[in-house]
Every structure is written in C-alpha cells, then in structure tokens.
N, C-alpha and C positions, 0 to 999 in steps of 0.2 A: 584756804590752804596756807598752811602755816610752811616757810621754808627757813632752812637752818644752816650755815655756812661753818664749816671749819676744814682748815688745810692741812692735808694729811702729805708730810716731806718723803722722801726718799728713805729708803730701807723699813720705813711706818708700816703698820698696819691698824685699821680699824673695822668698825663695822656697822651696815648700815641697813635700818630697819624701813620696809616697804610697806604699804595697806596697797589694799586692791581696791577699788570699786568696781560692783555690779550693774550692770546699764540692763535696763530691759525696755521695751514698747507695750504702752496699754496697748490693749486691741483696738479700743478708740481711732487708735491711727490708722487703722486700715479705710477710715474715709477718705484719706489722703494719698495721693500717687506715691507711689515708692521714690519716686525722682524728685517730688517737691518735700517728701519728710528724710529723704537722704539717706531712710536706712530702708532693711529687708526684712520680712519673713522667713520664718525658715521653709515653707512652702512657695516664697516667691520668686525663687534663685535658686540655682544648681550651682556649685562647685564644680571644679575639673579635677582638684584632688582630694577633696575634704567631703566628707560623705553627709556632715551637721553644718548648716551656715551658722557663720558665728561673725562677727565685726573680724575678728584678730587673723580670721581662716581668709574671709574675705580681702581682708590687705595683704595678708601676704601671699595668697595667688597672685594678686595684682601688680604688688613687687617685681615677683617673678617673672611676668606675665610680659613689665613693663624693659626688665634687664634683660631679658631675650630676645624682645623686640632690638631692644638701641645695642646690642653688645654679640647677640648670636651665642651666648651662652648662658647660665645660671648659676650662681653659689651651690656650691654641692647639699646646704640644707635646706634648699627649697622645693618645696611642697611638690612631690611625683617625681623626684627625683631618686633612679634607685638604684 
C-alpha cells in the first residue's frame, strides 16, 4: 500500500481519491469455527438491523450495540434507529 502525504492549509481545498477492496471467504473455511477464522457466513449470523450480514453491517451493529451499552443512548445514524 502505497501512502501519500501532502498538507492541505486553511481556506484550501483538494481532493482525494479512495479504492475499495473486496474481501470474501472461500468456502474452504467453513472447516474452521467461525470464532477461530474470525469471520461469518451470511447463514451463520443474524443481524438485529441489517437483513444481509456483511463485515461493515456486523461492526456497526456492534458499535451501536457497544455505545448503548456504556452511554444508554446511540448516534441518531445507527443502524435501527428510526
């Protein structure tokens, strides 16, 4: 991963290009516990507001999940919140 530093001052603007990467799981890995390869299937897991598990669904339920726990409330854009 290549990273690229320049400082953008006060009243500046510029602009910044992103790639994404795709992560998937062979099925191979279903020999393995979900708890020792760290991830899910999407038949292996239920959401509470995301109907497709996904990594990105999965943290930010947990987010959520975790700021309601320690604060008793949630950011107004988290997931089931309506």
């Amino acid at each position: 991963m290549e990273f690229l530093s320049n400082a953008v001052g006060p009243g500046k603007e510029t602009q910044i290009g992103v790639t994404a990467i795709d992560t998937y799981s062979a099925e191979a890995l279903r020999l393995f516990k979900a708890e020792n390869r760290e991830c899910y299937f999407s038949n292996e897991i239920n959401l509470d507001y995301h109907t497709e598990y996904s990594r990105s669904a999965c943290i930010a339920e947990c987010q959520s999940n975790m700021i309601l726990q320690q604060c008793n409330c949630v950011p107004y854009y988290s997931p089931g919140i309506s």
